[in-house]
C-alpha positions as CSV (number, residue, x, y, z in Angstrom):
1,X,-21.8,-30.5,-17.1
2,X,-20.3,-32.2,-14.0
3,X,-17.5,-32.6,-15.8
4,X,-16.5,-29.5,-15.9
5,X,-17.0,-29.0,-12.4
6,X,-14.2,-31.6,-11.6
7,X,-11.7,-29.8,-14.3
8,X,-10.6,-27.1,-11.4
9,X,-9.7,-30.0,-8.8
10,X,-6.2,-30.9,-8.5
11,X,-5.2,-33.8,-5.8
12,X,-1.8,-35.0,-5.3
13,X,-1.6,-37.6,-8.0
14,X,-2.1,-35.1,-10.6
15,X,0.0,-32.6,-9.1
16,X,2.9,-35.5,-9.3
17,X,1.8,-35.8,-12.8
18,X,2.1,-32.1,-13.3
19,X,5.2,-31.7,-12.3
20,X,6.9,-34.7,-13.8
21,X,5.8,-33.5,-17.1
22,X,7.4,-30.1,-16.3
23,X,10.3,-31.8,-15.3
24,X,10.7,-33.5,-18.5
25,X,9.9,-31.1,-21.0
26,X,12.2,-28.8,-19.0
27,X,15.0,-30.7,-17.4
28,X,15.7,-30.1,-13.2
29,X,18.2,-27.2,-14.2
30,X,15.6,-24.9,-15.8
31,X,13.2,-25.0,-13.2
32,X,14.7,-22.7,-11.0
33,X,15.2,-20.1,-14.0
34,X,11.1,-21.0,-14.6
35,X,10.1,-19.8,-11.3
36,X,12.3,-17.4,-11.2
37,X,10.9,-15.8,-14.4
38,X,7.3,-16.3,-13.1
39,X,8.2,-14.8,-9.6
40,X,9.2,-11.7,-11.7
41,X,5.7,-11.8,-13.9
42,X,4.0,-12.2,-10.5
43,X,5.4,-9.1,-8.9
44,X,5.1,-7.1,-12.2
45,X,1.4,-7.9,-11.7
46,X,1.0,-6.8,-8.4
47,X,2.8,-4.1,-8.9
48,X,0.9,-3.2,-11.8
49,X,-2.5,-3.5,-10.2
50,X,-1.6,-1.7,-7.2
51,X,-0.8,1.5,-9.7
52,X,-3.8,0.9,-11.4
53,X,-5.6,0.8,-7.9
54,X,-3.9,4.1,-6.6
55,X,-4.5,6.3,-10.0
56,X,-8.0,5.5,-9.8
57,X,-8.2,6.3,-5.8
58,X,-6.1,9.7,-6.8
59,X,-8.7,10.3,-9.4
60,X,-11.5,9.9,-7.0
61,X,-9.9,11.8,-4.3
62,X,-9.4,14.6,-7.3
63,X,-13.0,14.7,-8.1
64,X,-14.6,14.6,-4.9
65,X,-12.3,17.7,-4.3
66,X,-13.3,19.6,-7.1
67,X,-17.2,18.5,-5.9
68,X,-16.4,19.7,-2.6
69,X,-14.9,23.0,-3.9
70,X,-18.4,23.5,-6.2
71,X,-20.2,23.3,-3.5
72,X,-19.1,26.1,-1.1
C-alpha cells in the first residue's frame, strides 16, 4: 500500500528521466509541435468546462425564476 503512495511523487531525477525518454521517442523538433497540440487540448478543456459551468448556472438562474414567478 505505501507503494502506491510514492507512485504520485515526481523529483527531479525522474523528471530528467521523463523527459529524455520524450526526447527520444520524439526527437527535439517535435516537441514544440507536442506542446503545442496539448496547449490547444488544454484550452479546449477549459473552454469546455467553463460552458458546461455557465449552461448549468443559466439553467439555475431559469428555474429559480420560474420559482419566483410561482410564487407571487
Amino acid at each position: 500500500m505505501g507503494n502506491f503512495i510514492l507512485l504520485g511523487i515526481f523529483g527531479g531525477q525522474e523528471m530528467l528521466f521523463v523527459l529524455l525518454i520524450i526526447v527520444l521517442l520524439f526527437g527535439a523538433k517535435k516537441i514544440p509541435d507536442l506542446m503545442r497540440g496539448l496547449g490547444k487540448g488544454v484550452a479546449e478543456y477549459k473552454k469546455a468546462k467553463d460552458d458546461v459551468i455557465s449552461e448549468i448556472d443559466k439553467a439555475n438562474n431559469e428555474a429559480i425564476t420560474k420559482e419566483e414567478k410561482k410564487s407571487e
